[in-house]
N, C-alpha and C positions, 0 to 999 in steps of 0.2 A: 364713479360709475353709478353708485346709489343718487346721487345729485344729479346725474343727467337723466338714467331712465328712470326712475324712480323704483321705491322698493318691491313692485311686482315686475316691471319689464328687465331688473339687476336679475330676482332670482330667476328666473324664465329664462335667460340667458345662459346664467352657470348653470342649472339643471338642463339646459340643451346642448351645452357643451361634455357635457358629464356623462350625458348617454350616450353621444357621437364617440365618447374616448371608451367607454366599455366594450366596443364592437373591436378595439386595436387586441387585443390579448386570443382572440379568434381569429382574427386578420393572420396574425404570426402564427399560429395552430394548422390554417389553412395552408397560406405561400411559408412558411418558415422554411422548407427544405428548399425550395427556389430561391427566397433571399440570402441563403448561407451561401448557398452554390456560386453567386456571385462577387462573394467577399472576400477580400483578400487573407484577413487577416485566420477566417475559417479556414479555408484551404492551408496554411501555415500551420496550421490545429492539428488539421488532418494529417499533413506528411508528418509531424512530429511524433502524432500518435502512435501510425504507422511503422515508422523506424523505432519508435520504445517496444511495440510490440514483436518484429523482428527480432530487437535484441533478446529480450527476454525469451522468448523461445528458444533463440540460440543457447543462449544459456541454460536450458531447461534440457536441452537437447545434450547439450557435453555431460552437464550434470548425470544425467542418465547412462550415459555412454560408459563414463567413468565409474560409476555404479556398478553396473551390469558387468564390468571389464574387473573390478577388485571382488566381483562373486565368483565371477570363471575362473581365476586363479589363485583365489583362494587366501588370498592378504587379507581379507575380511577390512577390517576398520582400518588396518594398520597407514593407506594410503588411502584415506576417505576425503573428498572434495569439499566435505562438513564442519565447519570449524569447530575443535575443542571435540572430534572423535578421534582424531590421530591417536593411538594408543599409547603411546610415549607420555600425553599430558591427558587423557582420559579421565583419570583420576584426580588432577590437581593438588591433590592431597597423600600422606602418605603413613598410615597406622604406624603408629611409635609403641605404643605397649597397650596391654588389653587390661580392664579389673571387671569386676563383676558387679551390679547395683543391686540395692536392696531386694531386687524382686528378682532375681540369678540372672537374669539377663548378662550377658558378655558384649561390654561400650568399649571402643577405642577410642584412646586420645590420637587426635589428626593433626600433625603439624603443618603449614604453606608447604610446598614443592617451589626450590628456585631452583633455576636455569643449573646453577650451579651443583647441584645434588644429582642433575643425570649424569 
């Protein structure tokens, strides 16, 4: 390209190609909501979106229900939708004997909790 226009009509070229492409990233700023509108694969985007956010609600929605439904009757945590409140494994661990440390403070030693121990 330097061999045919030589080295002022090469650079004039790619410098006028360079400004003509600066004007694309505005272009899309501009029609971007029209050219999405037309593509397939956006719309695809979209419904997906759509049904993630459905679920999740729903989810939000039982979550709460179930909430609200172990305050009114008073199970507290016992039947909690939250894993690792169930009060059964709350604790995970299970005080075996107590001493006292230099400073009086009162430490328990904690052994694992297995299935087997409830």
């Amino acid at each position: 390209m330097f061999a045919q226009l030589g080295i002022a009509g090469a650079c004039s070229l790619l410098g006028g190609l360079a400004t003509l492409m600066c004007v694309i990233p505005f272009i899309f700023l501009w029609q971007g909501e029209h050219i999405r509108a037309g593509s397939k694969f956006c719309i695809a985007i979209r419904q997906r979106r759509e049904e993630m956010t459905a679920k999740i609600d729903a989810q939000r929605k039982r979550r709460t229900l179930r909430l609200a439904s172990n305050e009114t009757s008073g199970t507290g945590a016992k039947n909690s939708p939250v894993p690792g409140v169930n009060s059964r494994w709350s604790g995970a661990s299970t005080p075996i004997n107590s001493t006292t440390n230099p400073t009086g403070a009162t430490v328990e030693s904690f052994a694992a909790r297995t299935k087997e121990d409830v």
